[in-house]
N, C-alpha and C positions, 0 to 999 in steps of 0.2 A: 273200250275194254273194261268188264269189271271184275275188282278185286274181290272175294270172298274168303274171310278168315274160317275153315272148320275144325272140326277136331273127329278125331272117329277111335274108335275102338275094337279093342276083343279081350274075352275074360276065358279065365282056365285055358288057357295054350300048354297042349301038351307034345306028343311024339309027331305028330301029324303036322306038317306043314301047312298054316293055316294062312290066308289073305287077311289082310289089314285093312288094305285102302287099294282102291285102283281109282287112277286117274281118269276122270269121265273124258268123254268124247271130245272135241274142239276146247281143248284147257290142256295148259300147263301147270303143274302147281309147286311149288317153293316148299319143300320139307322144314319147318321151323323148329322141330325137336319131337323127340317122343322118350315116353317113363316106360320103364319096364321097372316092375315088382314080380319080387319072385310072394305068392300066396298061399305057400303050401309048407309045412312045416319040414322039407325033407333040404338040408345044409350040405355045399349047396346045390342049386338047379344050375342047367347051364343054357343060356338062349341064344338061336343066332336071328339077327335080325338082317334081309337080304331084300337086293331090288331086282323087280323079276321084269328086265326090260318087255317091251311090246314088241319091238323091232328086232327080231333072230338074227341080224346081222352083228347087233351088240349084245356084250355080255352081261349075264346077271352076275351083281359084286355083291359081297357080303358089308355092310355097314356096320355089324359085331358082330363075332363070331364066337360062341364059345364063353359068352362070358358069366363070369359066378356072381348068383346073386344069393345072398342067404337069406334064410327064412326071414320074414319080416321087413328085406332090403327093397331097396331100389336101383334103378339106374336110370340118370339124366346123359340124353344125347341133344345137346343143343350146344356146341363150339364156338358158334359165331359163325359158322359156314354152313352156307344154304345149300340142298337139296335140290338139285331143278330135275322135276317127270315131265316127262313127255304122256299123252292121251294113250292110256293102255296099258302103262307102265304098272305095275305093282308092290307095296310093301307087305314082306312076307315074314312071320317067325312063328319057332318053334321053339321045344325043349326038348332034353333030356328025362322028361318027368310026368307023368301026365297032371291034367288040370293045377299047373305051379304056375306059371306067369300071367299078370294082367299088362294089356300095352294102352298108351292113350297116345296117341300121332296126330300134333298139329301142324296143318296145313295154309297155306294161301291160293287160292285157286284162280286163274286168271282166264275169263271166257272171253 
């Protein structure tokens, strides 16, 4: 089994519900944390960041919902408590704003 640390991104997240990350094929991966900045000068935006299971039988939850970030802010999601996707899985956000949020989601991907 190999471990692989990545990181992935997206810039200007606006009304649109946009993918982040989707878990590849035959992997698991451990959500290790993800930044959210709000990059737009409009105080504040508000992002929700969600996991858009693969499997229809479970549901997609929201990881933030709704949260303010003001102009020039951030937000650190990393707790101490891992994230585990299943292959398929997706990390998904948006805002209230167009082109306001930058996200960076580090992962451990296990094939």
């Amino acid at each position: 089994m190999a471990n692989t640390f990545k990181s992935y991104s997206k810039a200007n997240v606006g009304l649109t519900i946009s993918d982040v990350y989707t878990v590849p094929a035959a992997t698991t991966s451990v959500v290790i944390g993800f930044v959210l900045a709000n990059v737009s000068a409009t105080d504040p935006v508000l992002g929700d960041v969600k996991v858009n299971k693969a499997n229809v039988d479970l549901d997609d939850v929201f990881l933030v919902k709704s949260i303010e970030l003001y102009a020039g802010s951030a937000y650190e999601f990393n707790g101490g408590n891992k994230i585990i996707l299943e292959a398929g899985d997706k990390i998904q956000i948006n805002s209230n704003t167009n082109s306001s949020i930058d996200i960076l989601v580090s992962v451990l991907e296990q094939t």
